[in-house]
N, CA and C of each residue as an Amber inpcrd file, in Angstrom:
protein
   213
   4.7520000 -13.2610000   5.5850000   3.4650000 -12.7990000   5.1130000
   3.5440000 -11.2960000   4.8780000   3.2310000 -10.6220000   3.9270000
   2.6770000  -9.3990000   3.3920000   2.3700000  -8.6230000   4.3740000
   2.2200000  -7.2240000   4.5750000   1.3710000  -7.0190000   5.4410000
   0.7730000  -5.3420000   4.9630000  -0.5990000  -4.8910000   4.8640000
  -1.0570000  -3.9550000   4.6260000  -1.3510000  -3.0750000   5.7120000
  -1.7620000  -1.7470000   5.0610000  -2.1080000  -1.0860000   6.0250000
  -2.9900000   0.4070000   5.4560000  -3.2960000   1.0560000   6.0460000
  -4.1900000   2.3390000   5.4100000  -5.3000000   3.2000000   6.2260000
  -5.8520000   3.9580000   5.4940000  -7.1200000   4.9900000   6.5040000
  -7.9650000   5.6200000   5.2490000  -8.8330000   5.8500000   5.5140000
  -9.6610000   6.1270000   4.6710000 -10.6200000   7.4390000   5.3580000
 -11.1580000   7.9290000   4.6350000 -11.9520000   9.4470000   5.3180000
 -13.3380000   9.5350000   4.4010000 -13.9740000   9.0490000   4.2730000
 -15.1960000   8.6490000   3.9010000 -16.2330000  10.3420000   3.6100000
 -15.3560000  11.1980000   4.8010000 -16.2390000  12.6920000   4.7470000
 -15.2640000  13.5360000   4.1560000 -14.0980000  12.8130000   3.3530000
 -13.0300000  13.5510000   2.1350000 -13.0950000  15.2400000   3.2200000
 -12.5200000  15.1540000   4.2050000 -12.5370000  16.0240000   5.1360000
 -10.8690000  16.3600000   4.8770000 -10.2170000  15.6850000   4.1160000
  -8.3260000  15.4050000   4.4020000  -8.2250000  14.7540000   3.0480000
  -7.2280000  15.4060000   2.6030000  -6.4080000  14.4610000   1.4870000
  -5.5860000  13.3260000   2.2270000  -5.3580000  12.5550000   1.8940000
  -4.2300000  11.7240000   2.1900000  -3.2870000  12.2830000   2.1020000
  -2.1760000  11.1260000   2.8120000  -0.6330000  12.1160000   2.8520000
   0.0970000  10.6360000   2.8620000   0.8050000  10.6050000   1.6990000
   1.5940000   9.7430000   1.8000000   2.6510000   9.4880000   2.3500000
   3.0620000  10.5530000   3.5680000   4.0020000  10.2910000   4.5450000
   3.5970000   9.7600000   5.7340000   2.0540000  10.1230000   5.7200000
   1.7560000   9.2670000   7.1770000   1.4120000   7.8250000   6.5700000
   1.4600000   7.3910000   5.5650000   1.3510000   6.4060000   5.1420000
   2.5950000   5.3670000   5.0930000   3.7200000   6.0310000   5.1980000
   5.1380000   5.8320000   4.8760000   5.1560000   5.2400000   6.2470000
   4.7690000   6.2970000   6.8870000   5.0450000   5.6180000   8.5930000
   4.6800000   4.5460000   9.0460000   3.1500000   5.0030000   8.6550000
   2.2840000   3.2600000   8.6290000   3.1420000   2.1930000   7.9930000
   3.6770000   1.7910000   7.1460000   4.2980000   0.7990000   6.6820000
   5.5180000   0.3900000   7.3240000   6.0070000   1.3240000   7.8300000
   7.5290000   1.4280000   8.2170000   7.1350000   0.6070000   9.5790000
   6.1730000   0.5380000   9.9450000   5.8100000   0.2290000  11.7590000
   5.7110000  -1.4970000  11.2470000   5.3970000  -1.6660000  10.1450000
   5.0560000  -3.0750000   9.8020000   5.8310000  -3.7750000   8.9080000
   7.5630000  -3.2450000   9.1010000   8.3850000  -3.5190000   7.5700000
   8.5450000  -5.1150000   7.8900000   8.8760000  -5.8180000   9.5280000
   9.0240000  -7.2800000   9.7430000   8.1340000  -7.9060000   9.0080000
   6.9350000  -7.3810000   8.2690000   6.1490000  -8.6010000   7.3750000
   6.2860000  -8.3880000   6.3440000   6.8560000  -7.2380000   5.7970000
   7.4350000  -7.5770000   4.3750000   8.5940000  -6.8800000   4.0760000
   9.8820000  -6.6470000   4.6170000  11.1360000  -6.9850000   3.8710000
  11.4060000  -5.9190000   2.6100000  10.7830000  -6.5590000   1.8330000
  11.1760000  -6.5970000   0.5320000  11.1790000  -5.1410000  -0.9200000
   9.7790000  -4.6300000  -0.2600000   9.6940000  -4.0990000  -1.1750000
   8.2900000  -3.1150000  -0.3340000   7.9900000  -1.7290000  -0.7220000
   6.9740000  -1.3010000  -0.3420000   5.6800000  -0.6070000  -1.6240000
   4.6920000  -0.2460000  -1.4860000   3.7450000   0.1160000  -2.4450000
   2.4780000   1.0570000  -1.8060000   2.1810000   1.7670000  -2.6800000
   1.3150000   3.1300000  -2.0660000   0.2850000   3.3340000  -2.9510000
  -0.9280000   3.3620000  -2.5200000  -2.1100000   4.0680000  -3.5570000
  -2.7990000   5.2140000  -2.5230000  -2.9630000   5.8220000  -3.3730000
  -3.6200000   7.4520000  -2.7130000  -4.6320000   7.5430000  -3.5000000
  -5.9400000   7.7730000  -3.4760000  -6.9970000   8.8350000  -3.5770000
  -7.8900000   9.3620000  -2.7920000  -8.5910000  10.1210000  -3.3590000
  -9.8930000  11.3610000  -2.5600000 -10.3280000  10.4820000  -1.7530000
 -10.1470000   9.4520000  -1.2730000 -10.7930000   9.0610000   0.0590000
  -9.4720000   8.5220000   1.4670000  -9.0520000   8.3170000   0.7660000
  -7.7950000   7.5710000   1.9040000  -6.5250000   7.1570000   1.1720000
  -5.7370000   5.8680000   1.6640000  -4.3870000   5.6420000   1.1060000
  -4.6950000   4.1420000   1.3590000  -3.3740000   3.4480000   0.7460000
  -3.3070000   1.7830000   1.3200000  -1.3060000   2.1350000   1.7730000
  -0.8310000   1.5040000   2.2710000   0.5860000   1.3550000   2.3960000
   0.8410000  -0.2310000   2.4270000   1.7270000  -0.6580000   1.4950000
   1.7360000  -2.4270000   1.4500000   3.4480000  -2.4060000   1.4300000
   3.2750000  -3.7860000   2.4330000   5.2250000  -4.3750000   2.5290000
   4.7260000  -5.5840000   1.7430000   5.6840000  -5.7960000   1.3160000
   5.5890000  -7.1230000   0.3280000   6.9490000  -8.2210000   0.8050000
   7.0060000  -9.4830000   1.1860000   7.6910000 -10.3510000   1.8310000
   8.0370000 -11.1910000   0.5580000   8.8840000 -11.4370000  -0.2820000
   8.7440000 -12.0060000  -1.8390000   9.6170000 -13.3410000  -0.8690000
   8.8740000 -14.3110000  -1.1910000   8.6160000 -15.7420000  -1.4380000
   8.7330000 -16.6120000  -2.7390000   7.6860000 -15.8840000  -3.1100000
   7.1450000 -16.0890000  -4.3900000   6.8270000 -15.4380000  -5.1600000
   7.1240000 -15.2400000  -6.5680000   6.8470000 -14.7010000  -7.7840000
   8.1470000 -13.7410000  -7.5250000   9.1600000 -13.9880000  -7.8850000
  10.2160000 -12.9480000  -7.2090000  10.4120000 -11.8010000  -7.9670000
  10.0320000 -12.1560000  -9.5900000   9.8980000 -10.6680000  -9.9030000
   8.9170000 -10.1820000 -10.2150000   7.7990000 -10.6180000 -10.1640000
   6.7900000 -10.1190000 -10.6400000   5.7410000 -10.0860000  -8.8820000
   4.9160000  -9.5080000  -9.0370000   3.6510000  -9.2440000  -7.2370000
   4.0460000  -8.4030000  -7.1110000   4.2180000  -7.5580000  -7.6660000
   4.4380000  -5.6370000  -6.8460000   3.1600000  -5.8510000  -6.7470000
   3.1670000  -4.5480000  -5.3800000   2.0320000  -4.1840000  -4.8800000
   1.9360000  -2.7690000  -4.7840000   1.0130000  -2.3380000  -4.9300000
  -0.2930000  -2.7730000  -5.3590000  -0.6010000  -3.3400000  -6.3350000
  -1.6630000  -4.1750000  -6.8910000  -2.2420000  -4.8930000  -7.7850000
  -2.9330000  -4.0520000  -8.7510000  -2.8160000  -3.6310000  -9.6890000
  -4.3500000  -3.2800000 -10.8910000  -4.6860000  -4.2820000 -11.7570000
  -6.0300000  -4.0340000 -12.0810000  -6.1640000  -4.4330000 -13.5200000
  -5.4830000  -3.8800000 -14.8840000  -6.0640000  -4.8350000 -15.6240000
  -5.3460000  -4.2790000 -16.8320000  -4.9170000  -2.8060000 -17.1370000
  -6.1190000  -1.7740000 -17.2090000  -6.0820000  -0.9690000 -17.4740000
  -5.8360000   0.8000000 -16.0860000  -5.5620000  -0.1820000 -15.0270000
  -4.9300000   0.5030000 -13.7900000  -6.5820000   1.3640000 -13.4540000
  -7.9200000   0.8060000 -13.7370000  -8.8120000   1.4170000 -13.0190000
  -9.2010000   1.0440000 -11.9430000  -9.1960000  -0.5270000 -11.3340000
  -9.3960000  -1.4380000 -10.1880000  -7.8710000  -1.2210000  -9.4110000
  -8.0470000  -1.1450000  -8.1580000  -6.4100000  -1.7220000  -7.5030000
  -7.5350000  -2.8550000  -6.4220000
């Protein structure tokens, strides 16, 4: 199974830092193996392991829409 992770700052008091995010993921690599993925903005971060099962080349993570405005 996949496994996510992240923090968010709601009072944009802190940029994110995608190294403490790195860490975060790294603490959780046994659920996904495979591959890792990062979104950053003005409020927080996500850090995602991805465990490929399925769809082997395609499910990077993070997910957008078409036009990369939704993740």
């Amino acid at each position: 199974m996949c496994g996510i992770c992240g923090y968010f700052d709601l009072k944009k008091e802190k940029s994110p830092d995608q190294k403490i995010l790195e860490a975060m993921a790294n603490k959780i690599i046994h659920r996904g193996p495979d591959s890792s993925g990062y979104f950053l903005d003005n409020y927080g971060g996500m850090g995602l392991r991805r465990l490929s099962l399925i769809d082997l080349q395609g499910g990077e993570q993070p997910l957008y829409n078409e036009d990369k405005s939704i993740v």
